[in-house]
Each structure stands twice: as C-alpha cells, then as structure tokens.
C-alpha positions, 0 to 999 in steps of 0.5 A: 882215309885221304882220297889219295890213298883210295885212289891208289889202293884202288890203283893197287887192285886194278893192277892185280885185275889186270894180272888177273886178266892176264891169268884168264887169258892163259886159261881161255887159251888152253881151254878154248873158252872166250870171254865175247867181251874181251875177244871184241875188244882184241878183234877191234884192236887188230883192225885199228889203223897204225898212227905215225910215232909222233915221239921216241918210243915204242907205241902201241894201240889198243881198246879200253874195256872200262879199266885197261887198255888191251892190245890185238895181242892180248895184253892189257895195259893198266891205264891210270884211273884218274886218267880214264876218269876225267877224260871220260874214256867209254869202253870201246874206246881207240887208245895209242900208249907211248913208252919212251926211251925213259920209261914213261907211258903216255897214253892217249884217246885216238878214237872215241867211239859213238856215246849216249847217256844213261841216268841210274842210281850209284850202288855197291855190290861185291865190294865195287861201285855199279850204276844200277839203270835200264835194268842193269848194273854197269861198273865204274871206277871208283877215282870217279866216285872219289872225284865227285864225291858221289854217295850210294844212292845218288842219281849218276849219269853215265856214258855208254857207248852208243850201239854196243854193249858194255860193263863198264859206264864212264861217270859224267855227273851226279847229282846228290841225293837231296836235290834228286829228293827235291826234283821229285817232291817237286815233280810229284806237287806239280803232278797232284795240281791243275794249270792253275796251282789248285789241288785237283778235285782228286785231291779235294776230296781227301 
C-alpha cells in the first residue's frame, strides 16, 4: 500500500475522531462530565487575541490538541495531517483557519507555545503509533511516522510543550534501529574501557 493512501486512510479515521469528538462534547454537555484536557484547550481559545482579516473569508482561531484545532466554542476543525507533520505543530499551539469565499481552509500556527524535546522508543498500541518516554506513551500522527519512514522500535524525538501536559508529541527526528544499536554497543565498549583503550582490570580478569 502507497504512503498516500495511508495518509488518507489515516485522514479518513482523524475526520471520524473529529466526529467523534464532537459527539463526546454533546454528551459531557448533558452529563456535566469534562474531559481537562479539552476544557484547557477551549479556556485557551477564549482568551486568544483576535488578529486582523488578512484575506476574504471567515477566520476563526483556536488551539491544536495534537490532531484538530478547536475553538472557544467547542468545535473542532480537522487540520490536514501532512500539514501538522511538517510544521511540527505541539499541542497547545495558537492557530488562525481562514475559509474563503471559495471554500478553502487556510490554516495558519499564530502562537507556538514554549517546546522542549523528548527522546523515546516509537511503539504500537490499540492500532495507533505512541512514543512510549519518561514513563509514558505520547500519540503521534501517523503522516509523520509515514514521512520518516519510522519502524516500531526506533529511538524518535518528540516535542512537548514545555510546562504543560499533553498526549500528543509533534515527530522532530528518528533515528533508525541499527544506528540506535551502533551508539549503544559503542557507548557500552568504551564504558568496559580505561583512558587509554585497554580493557579495565574487571574485564581482564574474565
């Protein structure tokens, strides 16, 4: 199967999420239960400043969870995948979308938040790609594992935002499974040797 058509499979299943999403929202609505991490991102929204119209259209702001954008008024807004992946957006991240008088979405990062990095091991779980690092499992979307060409197991550098918590981590690099293997043998030699390239008497002995 192309690359493509995992790209918009994967598109087809975040559009659903988003319904899905949506769905919840309704529920939470009526039962009075919130999800923090949604409400967060909604409080965010409402507080964000309102930029000029720099084209014809509609524009709207709002916050990236990881996969959508959503709005102080609740409602989300699919961004493109291969969009989110090679601008490296972080959840929690300020975004502005312009519909235009023809029908296209323009969206646009307006305020990045703080970043740091993190470096785990890429993993599967319930059908989904997660870094599993510092004890726990962030989702990335799989146009980035696509675009790297990323395999379970690889050593992948993430984005986190920098004093917030998230679920979702933004792929910087991955680094393949056999050079990961290299640098550790490598680390592991040169840890069993002296300053001067001799095995230590420990290793002597055996």
């Amino acid at each position: 199967m192309s690359d493509e058509k995992l790209i918009q499979i994967q598109e087809l299943i975040e559009s659903a999420e988003s319904s899905l999403k949506t769905a919840h929202s309704l529920l939470r609505n009526m039962t009075g239960v919130s999800d923090s991490g949604q409400e967060k991102h909604i409080a965010k929204a409402g507080n964000m400043e309102k930029s000029e119209v720099e084209v014809d259209g509609k524009i709207i702001e709002g916050i990236f969870d990881g996969q959508n954008m959503i709005d102080s008024d609740r409602q989300n807004y699919p961004v493109p995948a291969n969009y989110a992946s090679k601008s490296k957006l972080v959840e929690g991240d300020g975004m502005k979308l312009t519909i235009t008088d023809e029908g296209k979405f323009i969206y646009k990062q307006i305020s990045p938040i703080e970043r740091r990095t993190a470096v785990g091991t890429l993993i599967q779980e319930d059908g989904q790609y997660k870094v599993l690092c510092e004890g726990k499992t962030y989702r990335v979307l799989l146009a980035s594992v696509t675009f790297y060409r990323a395999e379970v197991g690889d050593q992948v550098t993430i984005l986190l935002p920098e004093d917030d918590e998230a679920q979702w981590g933004a792929v910087e690099a991955v680094l393949p499974k056999h050079l990961a293997e290299a640098v550790a043998a490598k680390t592991i030699t040169k840890s069993v040797k002296g300053e001067d390239g001799e095995l230590s008497p420990e290793m002597d002995e055996e």
